[in-house]
C-alpha positions in Angstrom: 83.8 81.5 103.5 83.5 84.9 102.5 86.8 87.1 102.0 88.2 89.3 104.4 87.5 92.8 104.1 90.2 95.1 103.9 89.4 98.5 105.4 91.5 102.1 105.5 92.5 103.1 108.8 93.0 106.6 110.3 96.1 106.4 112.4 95.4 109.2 114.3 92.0 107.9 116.0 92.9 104.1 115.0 89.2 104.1 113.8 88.1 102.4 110.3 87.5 105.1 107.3 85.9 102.8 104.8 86.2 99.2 102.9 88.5 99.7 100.2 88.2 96.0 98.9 88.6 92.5 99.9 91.5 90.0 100.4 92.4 88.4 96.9 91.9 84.8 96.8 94.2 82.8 95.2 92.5 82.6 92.0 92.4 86.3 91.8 95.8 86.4 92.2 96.4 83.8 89.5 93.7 85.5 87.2 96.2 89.3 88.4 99.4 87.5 87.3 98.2 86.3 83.9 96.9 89.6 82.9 100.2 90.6 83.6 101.9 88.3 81.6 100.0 88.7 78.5 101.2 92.5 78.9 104.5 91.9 78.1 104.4 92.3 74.4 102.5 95.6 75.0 106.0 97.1 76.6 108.8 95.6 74.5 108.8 99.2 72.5 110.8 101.1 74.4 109.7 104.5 73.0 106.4 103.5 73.7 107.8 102.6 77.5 108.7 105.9 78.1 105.9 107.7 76.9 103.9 105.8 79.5 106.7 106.8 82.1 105.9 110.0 81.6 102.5 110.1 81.1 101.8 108.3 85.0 104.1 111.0 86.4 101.9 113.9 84.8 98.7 111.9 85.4 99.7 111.4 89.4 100.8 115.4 89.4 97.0 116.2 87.9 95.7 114.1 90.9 97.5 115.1 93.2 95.2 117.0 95.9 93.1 114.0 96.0 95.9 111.1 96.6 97.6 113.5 98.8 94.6 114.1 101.3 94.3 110.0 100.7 97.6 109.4 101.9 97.4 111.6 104.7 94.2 110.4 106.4 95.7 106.8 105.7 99.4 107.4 107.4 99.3 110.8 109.2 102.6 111.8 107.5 101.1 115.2 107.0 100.6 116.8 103.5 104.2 119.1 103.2 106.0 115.5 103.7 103.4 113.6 101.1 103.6 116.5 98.4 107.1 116.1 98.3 107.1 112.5 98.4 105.1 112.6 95.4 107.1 115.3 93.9 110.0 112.9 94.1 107.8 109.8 92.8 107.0 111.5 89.6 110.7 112.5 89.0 111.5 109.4 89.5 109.1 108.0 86.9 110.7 110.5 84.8 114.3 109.5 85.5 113.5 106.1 84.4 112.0 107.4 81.2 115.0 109.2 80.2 117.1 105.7 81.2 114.9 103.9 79.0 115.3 106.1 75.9 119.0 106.5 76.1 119.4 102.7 76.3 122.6 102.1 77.9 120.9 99.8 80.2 120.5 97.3 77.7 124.5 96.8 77.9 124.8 95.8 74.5 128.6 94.5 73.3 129.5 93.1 70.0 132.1 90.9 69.5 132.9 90.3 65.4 134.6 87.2 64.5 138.0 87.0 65.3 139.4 83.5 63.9 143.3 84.8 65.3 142.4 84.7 68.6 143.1 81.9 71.3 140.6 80.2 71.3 138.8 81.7 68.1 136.2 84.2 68.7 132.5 83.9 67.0 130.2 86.2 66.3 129.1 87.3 69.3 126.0 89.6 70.6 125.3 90.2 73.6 122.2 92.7 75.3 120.0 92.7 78.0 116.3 91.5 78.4 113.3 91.9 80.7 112.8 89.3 83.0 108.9 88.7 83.0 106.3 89.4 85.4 107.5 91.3 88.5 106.0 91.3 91.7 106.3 94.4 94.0 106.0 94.5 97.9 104.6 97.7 99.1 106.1 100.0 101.6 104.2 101.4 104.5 106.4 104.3 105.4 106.9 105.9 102.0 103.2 105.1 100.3 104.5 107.2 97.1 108.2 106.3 96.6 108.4 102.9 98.1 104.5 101.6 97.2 102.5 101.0 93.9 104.2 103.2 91.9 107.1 103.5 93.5 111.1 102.8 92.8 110.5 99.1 92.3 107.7 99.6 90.0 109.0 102.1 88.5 112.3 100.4 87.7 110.2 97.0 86.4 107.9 99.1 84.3 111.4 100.8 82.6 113.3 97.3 82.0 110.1 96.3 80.4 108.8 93.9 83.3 104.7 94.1 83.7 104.1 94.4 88.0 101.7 92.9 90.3 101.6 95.1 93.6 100.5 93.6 97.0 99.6 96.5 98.4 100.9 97.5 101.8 97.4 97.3 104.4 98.6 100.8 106.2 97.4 102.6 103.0 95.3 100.6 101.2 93.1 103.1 99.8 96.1 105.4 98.2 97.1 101.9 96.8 93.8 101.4 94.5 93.6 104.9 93.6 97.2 105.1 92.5 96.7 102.4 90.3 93.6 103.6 88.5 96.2 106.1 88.0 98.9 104.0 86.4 96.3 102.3 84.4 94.9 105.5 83.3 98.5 106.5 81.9 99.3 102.9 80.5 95.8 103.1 78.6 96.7 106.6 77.0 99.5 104.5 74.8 97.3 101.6 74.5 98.8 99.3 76.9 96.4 96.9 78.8 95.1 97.3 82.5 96.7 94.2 83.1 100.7 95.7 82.9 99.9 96.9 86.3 98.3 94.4 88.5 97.1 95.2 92.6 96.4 92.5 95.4 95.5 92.4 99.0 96.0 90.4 101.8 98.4 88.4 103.7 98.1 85.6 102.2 97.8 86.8 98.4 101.4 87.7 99.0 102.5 84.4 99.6 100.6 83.6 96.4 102.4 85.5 94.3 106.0 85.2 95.5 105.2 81.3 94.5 103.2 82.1 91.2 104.7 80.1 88.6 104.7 83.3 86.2 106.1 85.7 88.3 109.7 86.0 87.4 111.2 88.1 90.6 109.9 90.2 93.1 111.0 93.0 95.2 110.6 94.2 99.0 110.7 96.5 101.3 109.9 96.0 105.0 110.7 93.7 107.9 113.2 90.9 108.6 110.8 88.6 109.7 108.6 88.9 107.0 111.2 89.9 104.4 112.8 86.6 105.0 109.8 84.4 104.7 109.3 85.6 101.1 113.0 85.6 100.5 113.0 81.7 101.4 109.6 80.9 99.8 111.3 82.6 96.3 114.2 80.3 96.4 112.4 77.6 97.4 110.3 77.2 94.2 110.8 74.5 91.8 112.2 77.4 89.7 113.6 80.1 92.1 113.5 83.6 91.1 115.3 86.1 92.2 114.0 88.2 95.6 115.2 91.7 95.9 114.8 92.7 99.6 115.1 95.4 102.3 114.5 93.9 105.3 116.1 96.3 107.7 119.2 98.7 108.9 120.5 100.1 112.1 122.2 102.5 110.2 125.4 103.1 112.6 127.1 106.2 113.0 130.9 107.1 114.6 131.7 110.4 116.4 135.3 111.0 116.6 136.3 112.0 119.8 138.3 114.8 117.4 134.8 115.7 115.9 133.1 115.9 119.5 135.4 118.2 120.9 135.0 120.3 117.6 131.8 120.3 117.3 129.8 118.4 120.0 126.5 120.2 120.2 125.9 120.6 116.7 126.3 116.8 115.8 124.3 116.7 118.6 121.4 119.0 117.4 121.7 117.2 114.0 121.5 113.9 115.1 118.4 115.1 116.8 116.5 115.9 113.8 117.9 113.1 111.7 116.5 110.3 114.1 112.9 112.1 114.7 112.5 113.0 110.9 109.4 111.1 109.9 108.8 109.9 113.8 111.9 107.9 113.2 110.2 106.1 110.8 112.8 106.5 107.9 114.6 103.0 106.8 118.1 104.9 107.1 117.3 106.6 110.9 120.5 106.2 112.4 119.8 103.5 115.0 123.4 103.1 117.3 125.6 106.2 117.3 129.4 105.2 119.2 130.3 108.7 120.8 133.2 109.0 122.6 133.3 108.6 126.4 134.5 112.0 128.3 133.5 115.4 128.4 133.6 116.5 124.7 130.5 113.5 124.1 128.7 114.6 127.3 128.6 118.2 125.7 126.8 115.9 122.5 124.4 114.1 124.9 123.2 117.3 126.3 123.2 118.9 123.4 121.0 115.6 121.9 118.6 115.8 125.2 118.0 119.2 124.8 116.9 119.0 121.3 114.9 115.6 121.8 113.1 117.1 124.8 111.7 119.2 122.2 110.2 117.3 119.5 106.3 116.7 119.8 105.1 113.8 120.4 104.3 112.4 116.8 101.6 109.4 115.0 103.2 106.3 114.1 101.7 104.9 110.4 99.6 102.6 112.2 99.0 101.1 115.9 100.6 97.8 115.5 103.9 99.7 114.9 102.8 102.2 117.3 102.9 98.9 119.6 106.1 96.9 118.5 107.6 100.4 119.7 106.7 100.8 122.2 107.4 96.9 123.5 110.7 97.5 121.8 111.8 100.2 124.1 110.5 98.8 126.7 113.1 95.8 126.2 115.5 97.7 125.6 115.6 100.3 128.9 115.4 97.3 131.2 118.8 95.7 130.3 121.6 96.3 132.4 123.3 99.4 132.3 121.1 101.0 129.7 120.2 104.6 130.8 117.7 107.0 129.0 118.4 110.9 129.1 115.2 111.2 127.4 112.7 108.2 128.1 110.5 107.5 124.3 107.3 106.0 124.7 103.8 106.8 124.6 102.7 110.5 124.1 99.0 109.9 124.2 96.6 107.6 123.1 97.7 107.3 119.8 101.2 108.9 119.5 104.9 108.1 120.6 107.6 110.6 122.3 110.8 110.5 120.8 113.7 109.8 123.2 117.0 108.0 123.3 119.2 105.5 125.2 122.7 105.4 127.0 124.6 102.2 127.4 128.8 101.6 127.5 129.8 100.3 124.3 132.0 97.6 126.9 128.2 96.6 127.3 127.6 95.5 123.6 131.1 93.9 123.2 129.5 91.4 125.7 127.1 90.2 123.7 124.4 88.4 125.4 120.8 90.2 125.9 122.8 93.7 124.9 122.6 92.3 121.2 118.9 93.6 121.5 120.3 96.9 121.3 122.4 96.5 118.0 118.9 95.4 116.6 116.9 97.8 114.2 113.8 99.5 116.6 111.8 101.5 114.4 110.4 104.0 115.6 111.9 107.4 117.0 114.6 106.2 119.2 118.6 105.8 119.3 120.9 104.3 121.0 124.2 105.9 122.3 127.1 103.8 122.8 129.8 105.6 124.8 133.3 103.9 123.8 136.9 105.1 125.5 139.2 104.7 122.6 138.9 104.0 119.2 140.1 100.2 119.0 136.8 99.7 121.2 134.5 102.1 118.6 136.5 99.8 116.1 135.1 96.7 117.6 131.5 97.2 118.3 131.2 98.3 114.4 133.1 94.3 113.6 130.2 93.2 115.3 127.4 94.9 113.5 125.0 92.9 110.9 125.0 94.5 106.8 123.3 97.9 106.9 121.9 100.7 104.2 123.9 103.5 105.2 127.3 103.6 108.1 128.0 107.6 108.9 131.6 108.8 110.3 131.5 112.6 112.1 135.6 113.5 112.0 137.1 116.7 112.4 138.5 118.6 109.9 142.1 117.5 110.3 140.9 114.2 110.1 138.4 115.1 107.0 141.6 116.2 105.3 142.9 112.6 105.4 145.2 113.3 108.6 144.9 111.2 112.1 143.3 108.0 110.8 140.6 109.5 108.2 140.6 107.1 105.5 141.6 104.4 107.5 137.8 105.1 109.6 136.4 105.3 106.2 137.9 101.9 104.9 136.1 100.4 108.2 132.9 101.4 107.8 133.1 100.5 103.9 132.3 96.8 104.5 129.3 97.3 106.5 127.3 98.8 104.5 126.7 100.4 100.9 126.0 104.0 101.1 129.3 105.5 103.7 128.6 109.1 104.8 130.9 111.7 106.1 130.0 114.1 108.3 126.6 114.3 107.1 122.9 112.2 108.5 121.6 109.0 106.3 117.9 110.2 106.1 117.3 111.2 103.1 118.0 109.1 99.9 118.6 111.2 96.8 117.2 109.8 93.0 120.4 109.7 90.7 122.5 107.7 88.4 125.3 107.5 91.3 122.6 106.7 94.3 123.2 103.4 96.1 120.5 102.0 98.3 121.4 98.5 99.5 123.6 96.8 101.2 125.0 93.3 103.3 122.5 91.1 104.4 119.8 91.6 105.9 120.1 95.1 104.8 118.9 93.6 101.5 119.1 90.1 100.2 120.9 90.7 97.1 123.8 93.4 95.8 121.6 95.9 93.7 120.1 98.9 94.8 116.2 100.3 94.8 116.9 104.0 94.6 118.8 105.7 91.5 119.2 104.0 87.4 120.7 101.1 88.4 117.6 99.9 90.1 116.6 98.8 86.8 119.6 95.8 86.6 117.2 93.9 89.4 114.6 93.0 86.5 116.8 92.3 83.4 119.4 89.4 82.4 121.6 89.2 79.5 121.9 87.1 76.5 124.4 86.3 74.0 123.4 85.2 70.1 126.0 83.8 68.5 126.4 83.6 65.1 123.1 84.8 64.4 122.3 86.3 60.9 121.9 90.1 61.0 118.1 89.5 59.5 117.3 87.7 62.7 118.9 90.0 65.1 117.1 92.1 67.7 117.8 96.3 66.1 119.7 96.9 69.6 122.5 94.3 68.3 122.5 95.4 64.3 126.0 96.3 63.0 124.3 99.5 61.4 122.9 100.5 64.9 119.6 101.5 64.0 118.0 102.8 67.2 121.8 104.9 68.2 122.7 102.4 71.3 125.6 103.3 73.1 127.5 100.5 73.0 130.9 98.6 72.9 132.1 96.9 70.0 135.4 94.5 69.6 136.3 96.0 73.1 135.4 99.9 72.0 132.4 102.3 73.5 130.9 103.3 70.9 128.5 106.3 71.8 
């Protein structure tokens, strides 16, 4: 049988641009992985890591008319959004570089022998080590930052990890021409083609969250298929771990102080935060509780006026195009649901943004209303009116682990008066990036960045944006007793390479 093609799409028309390749079989993707894995020596210098770092990040900037125009034909995201989506790629390749050379990743602690202590202490070493072979899930709605040589590749490539990419089929052209890109860069410091490895097809993915090489994997997408992988991982006669995004309703709470305040500019903002991208942004907020009365009708109108004014916009492909459409559809026919401003189909192939109304008594009752506390991406909303807090209070107890949970208070309450912190401490369980007055779209690349959160968020407790993304693809190890000949030059008393680290309980820097 011969193997399935696998074409580039223009979203706009829905028509085929050209064959980009075919689906790997799975003896490609075992012939992918093993390249990979014979990589690994080629990356264990971490000088030599970030040189290559580095060198992608000015390699993708020299190519960047061409990917760009790529990416745009592919996913209609427009070239302003893609040029600074690559902007923020190559930073981050950078970032990572700069992680790598500095070192305090590798968490190294010394512990010298200590025969007074209860029980006696050994010589004890302790650092941090890649993990093997990493494969990486592409994203379709950031095809820079969340694809082939995106955050999770990124990350992998800086702990030392070779990756294998199943490439996301919304953009499968950028995907091959990115990684001539990366290979390009690895080859400059004579690392092997193989360190960064590219597959396509449905069912390549399934082969190589179950390759017995690959040593963890990392996703970003849907549930439904985030799951899948998530169970095949552990299911393996060696399970590895499965690092997933798999989706986020993103819930926001408007004081009734903060309406009255403010109403029509929260109401302008959350307007452009849930049509950013055509509300195809992971952190869009997706339920916002505003308060019942006439300080949240002033936010409603101020919310229809400024929806009623967004263009009708192209999804990243038609089969999301569709599941939006079917999704809104569900969701406007359940009881009580109202919409000020009706989404749907704006043409042939786009989408109008709109929004619904429901009480939040309604989603207290569980039943078919759970629909609405369910992640519908695409640009909609959903605005639960509630009549006092206790009732804001308890839709939130009912809401699954999301990325980001957003609080609008007034500035008395800002300023820690009339239950402030106390709104702040319940929002803090539900998800792992809290906002305060602000909108969730829009993820920022830094040390403190936290992009994760409670299941099924993501499936574990690390983040994919910011340094600590690199802690996915590492584990430690302890030698004990080891003679200082044999020792790795992280864990040498003399410190060789300048480590920061911590030594009989002291940072050394």
């Amino acid at each position: 049988m011969a193997a399935a093609p696998v074409w580039s799409v223009d979203p706009r028309t829905g028509k085929q641009r050209e064959q980009v390749a075919v689906e790997a079989t799975a003896q490609e993707v075992d012939e992918v992985v093993r390249a990979a894995h014979a990589a690994r020596a080629s990356l264990a210098d971490r000088t030599v890591r970030a040189a290559f770092l580095r060198t992608a990040a000015e390699q993708l900037e020299a190519a960047r008319d061409g990917l760009v125009e790529t990416a745009d034909a592919e996913t209609a995201l427009g070239p302003v959004r893609l040029t600074g989506e690559l902007a923020r790629t190559c930073f981050q390749l950078r970032a990572f570089a700069d992680i790598v050379e500095e070192g305090a990743f590798l968490d190294v602690v010394i512990n010298h022998p200590d025969a007074t202590a209860t029980p006696p202490i050994p010589d004890l070493r302790r650092l941090k080590v890649p993990l093997g072979v990493v494969a990486v899930y592409a994203a379709s709605n950031f095809p820079f930052a969340f694809s082939v040589a995106g955050g999770d590749t990124a990350s992998a490539l800086a702990a030392g990890c070779p990756v294998v990419v199943k490439s996301h089929p919304g953009h499968p052209a950028l995907s091959e021409l990115v990684a001539k890109v990366l290979r390009r860069a690895a080859a400059a410091h004579g690392i092997p083609a193989g360190v960064l490895g590219l597959v396509h097809g449905f069912e390549a993915g399934v082969e190589l969250v179950t390759h017995p090489l690959v040593a963890a994997a990392g996703f970003t997408g849907s549930v439904r298929g985030g799951r899948a992988l998530f169970d095949a991982a552990a299911a393996r006669p060696v399970p590895i771990p499965f690092h997933g995004e798999l989706g986020s309703l993103n819930p926001v709470l408007v004081t009734r102080a903060a309406a009255a305040e403010r109403a029509e500019a929260i109401g302008a903002g959350l307007a452009g935060s849930m049509t950013l991208g055509v509300g195809q942004f992971c952190t869009k907020p997706g339920l916002v509780l505003v308060p019942a009365g006439a300080a949240g009708d002033r936010l409603v109108k101020s919310l229809t006026d400024a929806v009623s004014n967004t263009d009708p916009g192209v999804m990243l492909d038609h089969r999301m195009r569709d599941n939006f459409l079917k999704g809104v559809t569900e969701r406007t026919a359940l009881d009580g649901v109202e919409s000020p401003v009706t989404p749907g189909a704006g043409g042939e192939h786009t989408v109008s943004a709109g929004f619904l109304t429901v009480s939040a008594r309604r989603l207290l009752a569980g039943g078919e209303h759970d629909l609405l506390i369910e992640e519908c991406f695409g640009p909609v909303t959903v605005l639960a009116r509630y009549e006092d807090r206790a009732e804001a209070e308890a839709v939130l107890s009912r809401l699954p682990g999301n990325l980001t949970a957003t609080v609008h208070l007034s500035a008395e309450e800002a300023a820690g008066e009339d239950g402030g912190a106390e709104l702040l401490a319940a929002l803090t369980p539900l998800a792992g990036r809290i906002l305060v007055n602000g909108w969730p779209t829009g993820v920022a690349v830094c040390h403190a960045q936290h992009h994760g959160g409670p299941y099924p968020a993501t499936t574990s407790p690390h983040t994919s944006v910011g340094g600590t993304a690199i802690e996915r693809w590492l584990r430690p190890v302890t030698y004990q007793n080891a003679p200082e000949a044999l020792l790795p030059p992280e864990l040498r008393d003399d410190n060789p390479l300048g480590l920061p680290r911590r030594v009989d309980g002291r940072l050394e820097r």
